[in-house]
C-alpha positions, -999 to 999 in steps of 0.1 A, spaced: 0 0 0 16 34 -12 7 68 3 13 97 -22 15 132 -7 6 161 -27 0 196 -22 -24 209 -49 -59 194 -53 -56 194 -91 -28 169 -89 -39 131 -98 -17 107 -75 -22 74 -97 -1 57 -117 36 45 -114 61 66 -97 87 52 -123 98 21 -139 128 -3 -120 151 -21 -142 163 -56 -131 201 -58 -124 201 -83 -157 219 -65 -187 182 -80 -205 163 -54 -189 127 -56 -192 102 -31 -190 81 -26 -156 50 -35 -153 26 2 -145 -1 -9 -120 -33 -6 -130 -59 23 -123 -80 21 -99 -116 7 -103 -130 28 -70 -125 55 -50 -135 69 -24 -127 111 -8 -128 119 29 -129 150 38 -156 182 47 -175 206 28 -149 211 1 -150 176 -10 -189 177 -9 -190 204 -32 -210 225 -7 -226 256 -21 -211 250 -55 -240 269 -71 -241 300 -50 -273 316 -41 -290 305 -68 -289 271 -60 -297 273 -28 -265 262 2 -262 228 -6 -242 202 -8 -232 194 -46 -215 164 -47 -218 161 -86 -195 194 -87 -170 177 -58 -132 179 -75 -128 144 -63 -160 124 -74 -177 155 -96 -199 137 -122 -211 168 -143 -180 169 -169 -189 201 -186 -183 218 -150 -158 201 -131 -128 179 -140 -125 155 -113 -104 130 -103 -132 103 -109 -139 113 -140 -103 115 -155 -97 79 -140 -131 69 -160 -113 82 -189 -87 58 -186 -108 28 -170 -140 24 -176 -139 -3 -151 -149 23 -124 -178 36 -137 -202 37 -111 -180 31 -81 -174 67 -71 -178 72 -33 -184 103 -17 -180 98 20 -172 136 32 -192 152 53 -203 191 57 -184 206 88 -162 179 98 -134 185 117 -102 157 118 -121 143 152 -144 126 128 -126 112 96 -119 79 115 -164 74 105 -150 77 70 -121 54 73 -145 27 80 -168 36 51 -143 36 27 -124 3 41 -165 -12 44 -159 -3 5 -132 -16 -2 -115 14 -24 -88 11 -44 -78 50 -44 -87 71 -12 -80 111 -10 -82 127 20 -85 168 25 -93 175 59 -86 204 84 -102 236 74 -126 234 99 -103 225 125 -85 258 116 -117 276 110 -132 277 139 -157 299 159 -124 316 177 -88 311 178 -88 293 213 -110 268 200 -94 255 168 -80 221 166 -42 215 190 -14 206 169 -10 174 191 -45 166 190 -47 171 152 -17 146 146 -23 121 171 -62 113 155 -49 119 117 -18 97 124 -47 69 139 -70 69 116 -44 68 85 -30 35 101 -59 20 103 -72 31 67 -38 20 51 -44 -17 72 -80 -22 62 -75 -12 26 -74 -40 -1 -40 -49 -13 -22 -27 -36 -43 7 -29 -31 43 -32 -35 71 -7 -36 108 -16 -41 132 12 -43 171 2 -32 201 20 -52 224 41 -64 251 19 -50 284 25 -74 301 47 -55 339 47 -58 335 7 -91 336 12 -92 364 35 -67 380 11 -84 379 -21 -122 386 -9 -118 408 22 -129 442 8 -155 424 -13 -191 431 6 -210 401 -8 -180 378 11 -179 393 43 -215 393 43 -216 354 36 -186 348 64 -208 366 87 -231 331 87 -196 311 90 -183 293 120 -148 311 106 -141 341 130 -108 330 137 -99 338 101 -126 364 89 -143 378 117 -143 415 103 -129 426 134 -103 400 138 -65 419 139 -33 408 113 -21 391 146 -52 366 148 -51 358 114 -14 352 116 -21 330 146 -43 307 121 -23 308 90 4 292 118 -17 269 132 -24 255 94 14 251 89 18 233 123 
């Protein structure tokens, strides 16, 4: 079982690292493993494709617009649906088991779906809501974060059928966010609903966002 860690959600961690020659001067080419035939994404909101449609569309969760299992291919070009390009063998076994406002506390629930499914590719994004939190004395503890992340990865790497690949994602950036959208009215009056303060609380000083954008790095 492999683990590949990336940083940027577009990447697509499948495939062969790189071919090994046998010591024999007859060298013969490596076998590639195959693609995957399911998958399955842990994580929060982001990977539920929460609110993808804006107003309009009412705050929901849009799963068909998720970057990992997205199904609407003239909107979204997810991991699932590049795979399906190269295997159709897949089709159909896209799992989706993120859920809206979880926090790293609760990705071991997802570990079990996923090993119950017996995925052959597993991505993981999980931590903005353990940085985004309703103040800064309440997000996640560095120790606490690793300790449960470190857990639950062990057991998902155990449980998972032989020869499956790992991809887990950084935390996005939460001072981008501020960064790009905090003059913009329509943003600060949707963060006013959010359980974020600790990052965009409009009265929140460079020294409390600094706090966060640390806590992420930790």
């Amino acid at each position: 079982l492999s683990v590949v860690l990336t940083a940027a959600v577009g990447a697509l961690a499948v495939g062969p690292a790189g071919a090994v020659r046998p010591s024999s001067s007859a060298a013969r080419p490596a076998t590639a493993p195959g693609f995957p035939t399911s998958i399955a994404a842990l994580g929060d909101s982001i990977t539920q494709g929460f609110d993808a449609l804006g107003p309009p569309g009412g705050i929901n969760s849009e799963p068909q617009y998720s970057w990992a299992t997205g199904t609407l291919g003239s909107r979204v070009d997810s991991q699932y649906l590049r795979l399906l390009a190269v295997n159709p063998k897949i089709n159909h076994h896209a799992f989706n088991d993120s859920v809206v406002g979880a926090q790293v506390s609760g990705i071991g629930k997802q570990v079990a779906e996923a090993i119950r499914q017996k995925a052959q590719y597993v991505v993981i994004m999980i931590g903005a809501n353990d940085a985004c939190a309703k103040t800064i004395s309440k997000m996640t503890p560095v120790a606490t974060f690793t300790k449960t992340f470190t857990t639950d990865l062990a057991s998902l790497m155990k449980g998972l059928p032989k020869g499956a690949h790992v991809s887990v994602y950084s935390i996005p950036n939460l001072f981008q966010l501020w960064s790009l959208f905090h003059n913009n009215s329509s943003a600060k009056f949707a963060w006013s609903f959010l359980n974020c303060q600790s990052m965009l609380s409009p009265t929140g000083s460079a020294s409390d966002r600094t706090k966060v954008l640390n806590r992420e790095k930790a």
